[in-house]
C-alpha positions as CSV (number, residue, x, y, z in Angstrom):
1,X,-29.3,-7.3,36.4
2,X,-30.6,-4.0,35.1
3,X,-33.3,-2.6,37.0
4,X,-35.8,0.3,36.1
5,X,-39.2,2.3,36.5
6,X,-41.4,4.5,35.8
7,X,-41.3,8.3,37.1
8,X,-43.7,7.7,40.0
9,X,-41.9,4.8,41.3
10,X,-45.0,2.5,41.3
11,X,-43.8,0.4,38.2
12,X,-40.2,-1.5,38.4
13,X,-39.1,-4.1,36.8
14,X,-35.8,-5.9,36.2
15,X,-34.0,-7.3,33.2
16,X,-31.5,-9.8,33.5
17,X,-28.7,-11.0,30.7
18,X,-27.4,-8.9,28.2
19,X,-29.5,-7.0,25.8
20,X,-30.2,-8.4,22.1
21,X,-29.9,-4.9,20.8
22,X,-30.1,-0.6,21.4
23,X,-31.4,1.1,19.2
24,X,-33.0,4.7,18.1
25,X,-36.7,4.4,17.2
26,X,-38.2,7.1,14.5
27,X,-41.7,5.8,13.8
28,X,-44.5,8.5,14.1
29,X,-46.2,5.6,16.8
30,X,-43.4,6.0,19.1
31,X,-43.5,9.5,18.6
32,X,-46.7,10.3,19.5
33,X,-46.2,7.6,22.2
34,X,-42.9,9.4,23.8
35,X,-43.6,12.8,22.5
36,X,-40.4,13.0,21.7
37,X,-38.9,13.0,18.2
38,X,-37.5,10.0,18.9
39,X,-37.6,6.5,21.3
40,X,-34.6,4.8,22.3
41,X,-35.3,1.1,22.9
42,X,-33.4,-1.5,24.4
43,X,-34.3,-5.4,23.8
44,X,-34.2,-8.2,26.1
45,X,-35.8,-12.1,25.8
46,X,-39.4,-11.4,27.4
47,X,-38.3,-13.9,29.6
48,X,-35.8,-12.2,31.3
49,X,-37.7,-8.9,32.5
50,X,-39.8,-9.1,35.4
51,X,-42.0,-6.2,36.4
52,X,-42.7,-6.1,40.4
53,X,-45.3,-3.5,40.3
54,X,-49.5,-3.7,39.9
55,X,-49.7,-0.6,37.9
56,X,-48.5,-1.0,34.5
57,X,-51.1,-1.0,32.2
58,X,-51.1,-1.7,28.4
59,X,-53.0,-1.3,25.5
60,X,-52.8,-2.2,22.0
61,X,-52.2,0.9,20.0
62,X,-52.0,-1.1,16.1
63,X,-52.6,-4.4,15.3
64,X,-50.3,-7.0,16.8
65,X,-48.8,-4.4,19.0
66,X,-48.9,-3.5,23.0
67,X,-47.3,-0.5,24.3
68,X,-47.6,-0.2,28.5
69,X,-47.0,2.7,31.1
70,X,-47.6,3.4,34.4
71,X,-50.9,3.8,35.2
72,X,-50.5,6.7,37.7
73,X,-47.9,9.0,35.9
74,X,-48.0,7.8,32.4
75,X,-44.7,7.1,31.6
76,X,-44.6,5.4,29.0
77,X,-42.2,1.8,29.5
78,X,-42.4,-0.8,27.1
79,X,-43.4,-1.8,23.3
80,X,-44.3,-5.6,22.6
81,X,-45.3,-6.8,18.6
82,X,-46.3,-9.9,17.5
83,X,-43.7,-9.1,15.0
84,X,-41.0,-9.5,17.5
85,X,-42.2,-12.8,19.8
86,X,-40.4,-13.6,22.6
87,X,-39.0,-9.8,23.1
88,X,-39.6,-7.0,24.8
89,X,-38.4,-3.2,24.4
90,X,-38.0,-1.2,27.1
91,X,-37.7,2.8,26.9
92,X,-34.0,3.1,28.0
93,X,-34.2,6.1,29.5
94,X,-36.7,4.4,32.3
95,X,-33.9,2.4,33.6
96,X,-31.7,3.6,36.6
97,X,-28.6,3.5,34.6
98,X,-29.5,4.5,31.1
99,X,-26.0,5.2,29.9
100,X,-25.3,1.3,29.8
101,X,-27.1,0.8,26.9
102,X,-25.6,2.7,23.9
103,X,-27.6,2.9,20.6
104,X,-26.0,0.8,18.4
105,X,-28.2,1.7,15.2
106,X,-31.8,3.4,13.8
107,X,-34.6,2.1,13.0
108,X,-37.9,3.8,10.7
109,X,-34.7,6.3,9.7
110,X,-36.5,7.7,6.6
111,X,-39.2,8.4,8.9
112,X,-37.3,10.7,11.4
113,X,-38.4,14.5,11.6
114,X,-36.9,16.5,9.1
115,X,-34.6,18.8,11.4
């Protein structure tokens, strides 16, 4: 069991199992979602993450995708698609122990910043 939060403390959740993947996200979405140049997502089964906290909110920032975050500090904690069903991807660095999950590969490559 992997657990996690936000910076405020008022969203946790926990993911149990092993992840389906790590990985490096370079999409301008995340981008501006992170504002960072890039997101690093980790993937479980939507199934196996519970979130014990009243005060994530999400919103649908494309079509047929829901980003959430803690309502009180902002930070930003998850990314669901219709595209992926039955996953969710968590922001790894919101997790207690973010050096468990090493990126394994990158995604929207050819869209990463130039430097």
């Amino acid at each position: 069991m992997a657990g996690g939060g936000c910076l405020c403390g008022r969203v946790r959740f926990e993911a149990a199992g092993e992840p389906k993947w790590v990985a490096h996200c370079h999409c301008r979405s995340c981008r501006h979602h992170t504002g960072s140049p890039v997101a690093t997502f980790v993937g479980f089964t939507r199934t196996k993450v519970v979130f014990a906290a009243p005060n994530r909110s999400v919103f649908s920032s494309s079509p047929g995708v829901w980003r959430s975050f803690c309502n009180q500090c902002g930070t930003p904690i998850a990314y669901e698609a219709e595209s992926a069903k039955g996953e969710i991807h968590l922001y790894v660095c919101t997790f207690d122990d973010p050096a468990q999950f090493v990126p394994e590969r990158h995604v929207f490559y050819t869209d990463r910043l130039p430097w």
